[in-house]
Structures are given as C-alpha cells and as structure tokens.
C-alpha positions in Angstrom: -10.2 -6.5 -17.8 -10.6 -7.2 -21.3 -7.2 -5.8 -21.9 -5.7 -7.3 -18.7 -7.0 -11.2 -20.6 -5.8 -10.1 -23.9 -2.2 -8.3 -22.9 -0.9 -10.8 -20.4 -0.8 -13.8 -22.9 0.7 -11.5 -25.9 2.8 -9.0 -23.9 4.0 -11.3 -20.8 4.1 -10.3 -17.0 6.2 -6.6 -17.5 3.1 -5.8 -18.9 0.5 -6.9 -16.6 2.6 -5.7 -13.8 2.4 -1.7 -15.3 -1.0 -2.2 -15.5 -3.2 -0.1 -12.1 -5.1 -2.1 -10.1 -8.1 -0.5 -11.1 -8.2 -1.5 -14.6 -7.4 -5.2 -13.5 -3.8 -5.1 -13.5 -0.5 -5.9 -10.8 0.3 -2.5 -10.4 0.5 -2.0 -6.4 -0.5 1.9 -5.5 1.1 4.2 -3.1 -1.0 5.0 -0.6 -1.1 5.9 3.5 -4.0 4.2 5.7 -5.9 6.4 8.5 -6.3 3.7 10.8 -7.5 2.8 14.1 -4.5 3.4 16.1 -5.0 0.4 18.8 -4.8 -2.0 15.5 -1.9 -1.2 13.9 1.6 -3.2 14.0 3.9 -0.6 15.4 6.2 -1.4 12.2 3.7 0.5 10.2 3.4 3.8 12.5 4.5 6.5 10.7 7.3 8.7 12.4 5.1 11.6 13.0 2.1 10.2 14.5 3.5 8.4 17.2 4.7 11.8 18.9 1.2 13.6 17.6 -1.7 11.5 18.0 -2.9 9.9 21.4 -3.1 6.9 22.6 -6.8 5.4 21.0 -7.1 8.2 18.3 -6.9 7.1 14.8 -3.0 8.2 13.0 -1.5 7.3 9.7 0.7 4.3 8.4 3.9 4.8 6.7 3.5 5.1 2.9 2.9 1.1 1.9 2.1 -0.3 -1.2 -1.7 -1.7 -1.2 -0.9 -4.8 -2.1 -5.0 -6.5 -2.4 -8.6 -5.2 -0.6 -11.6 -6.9 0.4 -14.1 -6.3 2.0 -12.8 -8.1 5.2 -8.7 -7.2 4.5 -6.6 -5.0 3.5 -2.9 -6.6 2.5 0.3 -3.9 2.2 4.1 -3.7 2.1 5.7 -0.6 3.9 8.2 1.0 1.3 12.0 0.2 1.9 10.9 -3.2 3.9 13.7 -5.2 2.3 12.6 -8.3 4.3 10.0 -9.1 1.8 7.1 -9.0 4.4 3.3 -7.7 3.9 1.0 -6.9 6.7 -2.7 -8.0 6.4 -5.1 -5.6 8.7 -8.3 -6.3 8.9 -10.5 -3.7 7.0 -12.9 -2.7 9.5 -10.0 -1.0 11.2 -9.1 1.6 8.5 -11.4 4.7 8.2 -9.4 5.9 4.9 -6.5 5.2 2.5 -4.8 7.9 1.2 -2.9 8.1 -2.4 0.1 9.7 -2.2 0.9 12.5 -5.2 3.2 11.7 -8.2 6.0 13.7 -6.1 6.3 12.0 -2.9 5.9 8.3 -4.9 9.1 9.6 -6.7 11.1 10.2 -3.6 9.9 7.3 -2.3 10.8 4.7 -5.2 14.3 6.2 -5.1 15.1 4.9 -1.8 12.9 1.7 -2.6 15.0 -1.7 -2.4 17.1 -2.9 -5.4 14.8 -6.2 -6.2 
C-alpha cells in the first residue's frame, strides 16, 4: 500500500490501474463465482450451466471482472458487457470465486469492448 500512496501521486492513474488488487491497486481480476444458483441474475449464468446444473444447485457465472469484496458484497462486470453495468450479489451467496489462468484471460481480453 505503501507503493500504491507513493506511485499514484508520481506515476498518475495508468499506474495505479496495473497495479493487482491485492497489493492495493485498481487492477480488476478475472475470475468465475460458484454461486448459489437461486441468486444469480440470469445475465450472469454461464452458457454451460444452465443446461448442466439443476434447478437450486449451485453453477458458475460467466467470467466477470471482481470489481470490489466485502464482507457483505461482492461487485463484478461480466466481460464483453459493453453497457457499462456491474452487478452487486450479496456475498453470502457465493461459496467460491475462481481465477481464471493467464490463457483464458487472453482470449477473453481480445473480445473485451474497445473502451
């Protein structure tokens, strides 16, 4: 965090935005959320689990960027939304969140919109 104080005055925003959440910077990570099924905006299902999982079992999202945790929510961004809109679930509801490998955060960014 140290850094994070220090960079973001001296280096500007480009900086503090390539900087992983989990060293205090804006970086958003790829992930996929095993949640509770019942909770889950249907915009967020991913293709797969709809057909696979049933009804009241827990499935996975589509890959999102985790945009900010607490305790009480979880705020992400399905990749590709070009409408600009983040779901907020509440956190009780997902059992796990899932990082996606370097691969498959490649493909995605490729199709990623332009802004």
């Amino acid at each position: 965090t140290f850094l994070t104080l220090v960079g973001i005055p001296l280096l500007g925003e480009q900086t503090y935005e390539a900087i992983p959440q989990a060293y205090g910077g804006g970086h958003s990570s790829i992930v996929q959320l095993y949640v509770n099924r019942q909770e889950l905006p249907s915009e967020l299902f991913a293709p797969q689990s709809e057909e696979i999982t049933q009804a009241g079992s827990p499935t996975y999202t589509l890959p999102v960027y985790l945009i900010f945790r607490t305790s009480n929510e979880i705020i992400v961004d399905p990749i590709g939304d070009c409408d600009i809109r983040a779901w907020v679930l509440k956190a009780d509801t997902v059992f796990a969140t899932v990082e996606l490998d370097d691969f498959s955060k490649m493909d995605l960014m490729r199709s990623d919109c332009p802004y």
